[in-house]
LOFI-227985 format. One record per residue: x, y, z of N, C-alpha, C in turn; residue number from 1. Coordinates in nm, 3 decimals, decimal comma. Each point is the difference from the previous one (the first is absolute). Example, Ala and Ser with C-alpha at 12.3 -4.5 7.8 and 13.67 -1.06 7.14 Angstrom:
PT      n_c1      n_c2      n_c3     ca_c1     ca_c2     ca_c3      c_c1      c_c2      c_c3   marnu
PT     1,319    -0,569     0,780    -0,089     0,119     0,000     0,090     0,120     0,000       1
PT    -0,035     0,105    -0,072     0,082     0,119     0,006    -0,077     0,109     0,073       2
end
This chain:
PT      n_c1      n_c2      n_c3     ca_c1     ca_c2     ca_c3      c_c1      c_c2      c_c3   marnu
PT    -0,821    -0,279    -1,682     0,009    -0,039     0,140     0,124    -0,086     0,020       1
PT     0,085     0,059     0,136     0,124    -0,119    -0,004    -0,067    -0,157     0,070       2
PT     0,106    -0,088    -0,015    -0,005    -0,116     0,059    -0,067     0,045     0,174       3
PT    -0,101    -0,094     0,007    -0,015    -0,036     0,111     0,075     0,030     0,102       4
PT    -0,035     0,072     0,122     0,127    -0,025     0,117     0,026    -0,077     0,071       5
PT    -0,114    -0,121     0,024    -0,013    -0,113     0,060     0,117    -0,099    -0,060       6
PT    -0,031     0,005    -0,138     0,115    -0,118    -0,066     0,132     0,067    -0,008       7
PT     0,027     0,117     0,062     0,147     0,026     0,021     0,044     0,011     0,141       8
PT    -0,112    -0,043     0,120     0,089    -0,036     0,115     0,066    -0,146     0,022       9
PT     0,114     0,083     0,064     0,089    -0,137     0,022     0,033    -0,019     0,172      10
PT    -0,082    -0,119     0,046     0,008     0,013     0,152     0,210    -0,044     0,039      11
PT    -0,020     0,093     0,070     0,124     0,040     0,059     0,043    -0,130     0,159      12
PT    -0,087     0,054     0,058    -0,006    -0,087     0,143    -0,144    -0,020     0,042      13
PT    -0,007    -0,193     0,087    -0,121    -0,012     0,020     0,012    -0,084     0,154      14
PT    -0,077     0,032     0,071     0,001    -0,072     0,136    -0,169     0,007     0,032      15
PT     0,015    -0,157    -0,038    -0,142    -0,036    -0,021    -0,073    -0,055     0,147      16
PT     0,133    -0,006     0,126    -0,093     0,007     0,129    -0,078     0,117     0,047      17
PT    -0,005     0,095    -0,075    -0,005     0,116     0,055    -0,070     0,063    -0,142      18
PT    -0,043    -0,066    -0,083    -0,018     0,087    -0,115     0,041     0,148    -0,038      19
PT     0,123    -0,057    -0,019     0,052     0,135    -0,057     0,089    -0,044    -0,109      20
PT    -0,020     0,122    -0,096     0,058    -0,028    -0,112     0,024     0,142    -0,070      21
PT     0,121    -0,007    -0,050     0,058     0,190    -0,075     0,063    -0,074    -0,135      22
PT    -0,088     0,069    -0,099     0,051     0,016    -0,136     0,116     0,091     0,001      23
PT     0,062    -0,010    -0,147     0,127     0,119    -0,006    -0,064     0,130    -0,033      24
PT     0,095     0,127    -0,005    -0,050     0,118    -0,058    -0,004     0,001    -0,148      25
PT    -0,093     0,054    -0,050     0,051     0,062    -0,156     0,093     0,121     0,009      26
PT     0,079    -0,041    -0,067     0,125     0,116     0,008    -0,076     0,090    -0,174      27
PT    -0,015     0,100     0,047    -0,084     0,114    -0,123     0,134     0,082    -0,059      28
PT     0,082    -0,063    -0,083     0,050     0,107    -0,037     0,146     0,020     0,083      29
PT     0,020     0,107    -0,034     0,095     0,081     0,145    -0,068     0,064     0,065      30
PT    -0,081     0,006     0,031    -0,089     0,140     0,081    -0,057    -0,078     0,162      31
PT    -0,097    -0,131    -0,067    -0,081    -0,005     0,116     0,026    -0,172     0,054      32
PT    -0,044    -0,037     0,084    -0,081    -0,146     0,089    -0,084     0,020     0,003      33
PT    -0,098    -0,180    -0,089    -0,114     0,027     0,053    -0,024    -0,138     0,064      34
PT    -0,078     0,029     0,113    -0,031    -0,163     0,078    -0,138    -0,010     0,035      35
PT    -0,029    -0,140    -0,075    -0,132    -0,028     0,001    -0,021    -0,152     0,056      36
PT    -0,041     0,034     0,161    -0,055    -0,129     0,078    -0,118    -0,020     0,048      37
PT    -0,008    -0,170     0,019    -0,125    -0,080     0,080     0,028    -0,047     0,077      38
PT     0,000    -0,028     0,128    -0,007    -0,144     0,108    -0,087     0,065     0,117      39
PT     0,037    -0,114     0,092    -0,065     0,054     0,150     0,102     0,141     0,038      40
PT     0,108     0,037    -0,040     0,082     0,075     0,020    -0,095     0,105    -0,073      41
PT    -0,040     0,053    -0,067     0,013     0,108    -0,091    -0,184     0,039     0,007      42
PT    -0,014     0,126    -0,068    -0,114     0,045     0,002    -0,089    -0,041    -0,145      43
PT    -0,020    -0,136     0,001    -0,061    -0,026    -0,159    -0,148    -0,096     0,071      44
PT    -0,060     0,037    -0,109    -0,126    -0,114    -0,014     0,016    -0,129    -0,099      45
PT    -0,008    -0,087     0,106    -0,009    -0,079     0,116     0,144     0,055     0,068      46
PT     0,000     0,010     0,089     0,125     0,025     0,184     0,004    -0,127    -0,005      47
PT     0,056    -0,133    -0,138     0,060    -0,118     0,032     0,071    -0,044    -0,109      48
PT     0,040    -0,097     0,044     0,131    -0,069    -0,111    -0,087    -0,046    -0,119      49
PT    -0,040     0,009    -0,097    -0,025    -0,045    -0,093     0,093    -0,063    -0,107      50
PT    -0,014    -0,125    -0,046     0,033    -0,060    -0,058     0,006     0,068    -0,177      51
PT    -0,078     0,010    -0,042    -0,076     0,087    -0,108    -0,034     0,165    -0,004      52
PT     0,171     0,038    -0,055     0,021     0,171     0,005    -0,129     0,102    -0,056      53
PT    -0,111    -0,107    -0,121    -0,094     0,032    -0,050    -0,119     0,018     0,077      54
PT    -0,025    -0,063     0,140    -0,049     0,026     0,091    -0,039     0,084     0,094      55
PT     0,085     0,141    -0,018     0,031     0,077     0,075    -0,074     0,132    -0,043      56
PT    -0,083     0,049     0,085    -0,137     0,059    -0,070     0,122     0,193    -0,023      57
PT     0,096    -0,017     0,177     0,073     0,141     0,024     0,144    -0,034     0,001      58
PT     0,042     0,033     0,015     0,170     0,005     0,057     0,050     0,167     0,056      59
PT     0,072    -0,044     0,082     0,128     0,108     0,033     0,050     0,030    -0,071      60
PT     0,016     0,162    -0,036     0,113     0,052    -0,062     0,081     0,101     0,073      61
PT     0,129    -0,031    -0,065     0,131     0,154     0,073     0,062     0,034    -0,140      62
PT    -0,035     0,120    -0,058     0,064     0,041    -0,076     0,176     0,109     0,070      63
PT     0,110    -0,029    -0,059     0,086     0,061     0,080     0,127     0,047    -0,145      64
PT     0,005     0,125     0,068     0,104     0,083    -0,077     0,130    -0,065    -0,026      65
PT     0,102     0,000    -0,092     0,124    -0,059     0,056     0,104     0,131     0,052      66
PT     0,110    -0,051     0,020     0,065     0,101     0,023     0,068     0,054    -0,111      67
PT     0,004     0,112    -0,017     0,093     0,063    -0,127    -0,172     0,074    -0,091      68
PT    -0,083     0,014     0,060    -0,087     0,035    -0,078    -0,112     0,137     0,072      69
PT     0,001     0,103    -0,104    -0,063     0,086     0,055    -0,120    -0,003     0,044      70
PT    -0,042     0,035     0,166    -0,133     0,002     0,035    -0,128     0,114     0,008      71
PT     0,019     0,069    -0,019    -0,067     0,171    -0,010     0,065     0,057    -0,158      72
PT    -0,080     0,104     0,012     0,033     0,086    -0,124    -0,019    -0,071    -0,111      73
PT     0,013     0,119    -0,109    -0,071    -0,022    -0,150     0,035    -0,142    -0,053      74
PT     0,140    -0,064     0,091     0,053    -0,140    -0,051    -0,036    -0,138     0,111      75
PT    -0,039     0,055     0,125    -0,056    -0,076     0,093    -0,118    -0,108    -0,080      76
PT     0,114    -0,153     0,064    -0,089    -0,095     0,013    -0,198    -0,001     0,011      77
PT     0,004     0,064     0,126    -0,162    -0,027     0,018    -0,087     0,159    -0,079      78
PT     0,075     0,086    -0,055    -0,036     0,102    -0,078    -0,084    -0,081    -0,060      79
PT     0,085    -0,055    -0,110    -0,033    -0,080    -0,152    -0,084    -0,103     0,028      80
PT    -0,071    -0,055     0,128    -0,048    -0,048     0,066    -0,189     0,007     0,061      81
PT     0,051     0,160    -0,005    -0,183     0,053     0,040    -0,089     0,035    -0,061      82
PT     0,017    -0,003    -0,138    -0,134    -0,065    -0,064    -0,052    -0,140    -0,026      83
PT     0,061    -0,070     0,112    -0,066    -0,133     0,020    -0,075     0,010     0,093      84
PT    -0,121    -0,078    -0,056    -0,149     0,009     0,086     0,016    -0,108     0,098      85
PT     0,121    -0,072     0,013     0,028    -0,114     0,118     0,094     0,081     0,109      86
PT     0,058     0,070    -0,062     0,092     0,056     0,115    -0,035     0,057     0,137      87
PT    -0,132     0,084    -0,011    -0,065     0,003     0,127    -0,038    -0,113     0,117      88
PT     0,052    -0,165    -0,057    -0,016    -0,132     0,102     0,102     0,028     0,062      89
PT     0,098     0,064    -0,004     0,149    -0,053     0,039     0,010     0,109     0,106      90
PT     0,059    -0,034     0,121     0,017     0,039     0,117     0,171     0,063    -0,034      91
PT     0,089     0,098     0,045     0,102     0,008     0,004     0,054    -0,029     0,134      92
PT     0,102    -0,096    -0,046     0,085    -0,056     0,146     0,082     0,093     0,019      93
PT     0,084     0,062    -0,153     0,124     0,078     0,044    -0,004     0,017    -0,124      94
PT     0,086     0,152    -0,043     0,030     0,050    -0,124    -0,005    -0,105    -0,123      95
PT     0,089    -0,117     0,051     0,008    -0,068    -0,123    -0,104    -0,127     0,003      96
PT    -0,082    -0,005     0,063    -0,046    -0,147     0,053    -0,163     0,043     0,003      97
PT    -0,113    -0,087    -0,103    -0,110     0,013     0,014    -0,076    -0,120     0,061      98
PT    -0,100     0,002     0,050    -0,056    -0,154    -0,006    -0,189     0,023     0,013      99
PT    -0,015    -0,132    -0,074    -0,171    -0,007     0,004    -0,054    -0,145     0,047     100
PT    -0,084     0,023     0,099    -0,059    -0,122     0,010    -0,147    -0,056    -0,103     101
PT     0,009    -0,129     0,003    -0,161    -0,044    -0,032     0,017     0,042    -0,123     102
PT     0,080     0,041    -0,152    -0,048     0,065    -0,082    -0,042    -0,134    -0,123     103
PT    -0,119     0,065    -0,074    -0,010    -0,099    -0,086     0,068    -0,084    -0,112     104
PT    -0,021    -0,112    -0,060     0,071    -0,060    -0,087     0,041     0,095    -0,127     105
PT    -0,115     0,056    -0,092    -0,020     0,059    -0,047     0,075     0,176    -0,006     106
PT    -0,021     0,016     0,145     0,069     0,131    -0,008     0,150     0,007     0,035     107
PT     0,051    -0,133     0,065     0,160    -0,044     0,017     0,053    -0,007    -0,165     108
PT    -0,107    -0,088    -0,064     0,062     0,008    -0,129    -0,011     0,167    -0,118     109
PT    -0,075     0,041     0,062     0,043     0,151    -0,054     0,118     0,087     0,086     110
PT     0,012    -0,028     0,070     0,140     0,049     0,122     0,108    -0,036    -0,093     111
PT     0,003    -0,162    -0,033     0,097    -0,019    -0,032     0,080     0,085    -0,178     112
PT    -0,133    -0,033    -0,081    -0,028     0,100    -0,162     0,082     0,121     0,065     113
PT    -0,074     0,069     0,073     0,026     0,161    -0,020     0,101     0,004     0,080     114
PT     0,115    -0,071     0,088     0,104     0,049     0,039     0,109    -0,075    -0,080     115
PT    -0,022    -0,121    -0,077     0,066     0,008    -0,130     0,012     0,082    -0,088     116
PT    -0,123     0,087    -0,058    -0,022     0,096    -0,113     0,063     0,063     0,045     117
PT     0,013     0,082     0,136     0,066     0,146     0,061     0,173     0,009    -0,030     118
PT    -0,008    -0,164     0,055     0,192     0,028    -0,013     0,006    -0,042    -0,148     119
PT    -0,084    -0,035    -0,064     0,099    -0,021    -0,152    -0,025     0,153    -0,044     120
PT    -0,105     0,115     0,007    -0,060     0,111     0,010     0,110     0,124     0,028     121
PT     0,056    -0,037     0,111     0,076     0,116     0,118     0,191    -0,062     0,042     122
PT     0,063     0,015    -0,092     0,139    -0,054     0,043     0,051     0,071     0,043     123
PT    -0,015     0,150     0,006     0,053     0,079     0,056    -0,025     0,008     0,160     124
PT    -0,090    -0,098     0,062    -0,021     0,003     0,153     0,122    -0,060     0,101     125
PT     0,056    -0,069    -0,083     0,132    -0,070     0,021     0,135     0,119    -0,007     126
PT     0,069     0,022     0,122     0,097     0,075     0,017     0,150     0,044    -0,089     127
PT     0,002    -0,003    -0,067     0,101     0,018    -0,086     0,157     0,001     0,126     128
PT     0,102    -0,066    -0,035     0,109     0,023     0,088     0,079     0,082    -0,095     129
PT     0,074     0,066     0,091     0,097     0,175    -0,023     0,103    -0,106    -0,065     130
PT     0,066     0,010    -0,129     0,173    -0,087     0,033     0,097     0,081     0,074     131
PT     0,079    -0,129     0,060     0,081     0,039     0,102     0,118     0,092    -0,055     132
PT     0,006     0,076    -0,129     0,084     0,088    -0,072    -0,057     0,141     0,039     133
PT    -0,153     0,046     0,032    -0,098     0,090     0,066    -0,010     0,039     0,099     134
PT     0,094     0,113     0,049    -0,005     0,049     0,127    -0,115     0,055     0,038     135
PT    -0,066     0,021     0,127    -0,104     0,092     0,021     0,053     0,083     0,085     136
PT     0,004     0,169    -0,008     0,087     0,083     0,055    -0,121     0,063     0,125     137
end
């Protein structure tokens, strides 16, 4: 099991009149973003600022493609993707952009395992660039 995902957020920005608060992304690799939030802003259990990240029964997630990386086909990102039994939480915003509300502690921290495993798994999802010596006729 990897480290905890709790003890690898790092809050980013906090505006505590308003309870809101955004951790950074995990940058996965070359392939993906993943963002995992709590506050009154975001869709987690408790919908408040908590002091204590261990507290937090759900959180928000947006898993998101980067650019330069294949999304469909035998090398597509969310291909290598759908035999995850979490992937059915995630709503698609846009080709590259997933998101889930309310999801559990437990199953955020398997989100996080298996889209680590995938890209250390799948390097070939990442676009290879032509060198600029390579015409395409």
């Amino acid at each position: 099991m990897a480290e905890d995902f709790r003890s690898l957020l790092k809050e980013r920005m906090r505006i505590s009149a308003t309870g809101e608060r955004w951790f950074e992304d995990f940058d996965i690799g070359d392939v993906f973003y993943l963002s995992i939030q709590a506050s009154t802003l975001h869709d987690s259990t408790p919908q408040e600022l908590l002091e204590n990240i261990n507290d937090y029964k759900e959180f928000q997630v947006v898993l998101q493609v980067k650019q330069g990386v294949s999304i469909c086909g035998k090398r597509g990102a969310w291909t290598n993707l759908t035999s995850c039994d979490w992937l059915p939480l995630f709503t698609e915003e846009s080709p590259i952009l997933r998101e889930a509300a309310r999801v559990p502690v437990s199953v955020v921290q398997k989100i996080y395992e298996d889209v680590s495993a995938c890209v250390s798994a799948h390097p070939e999802m990442i676009i290879k660039k032509r060198p600029a010596s390579i015409k395409v006729l």
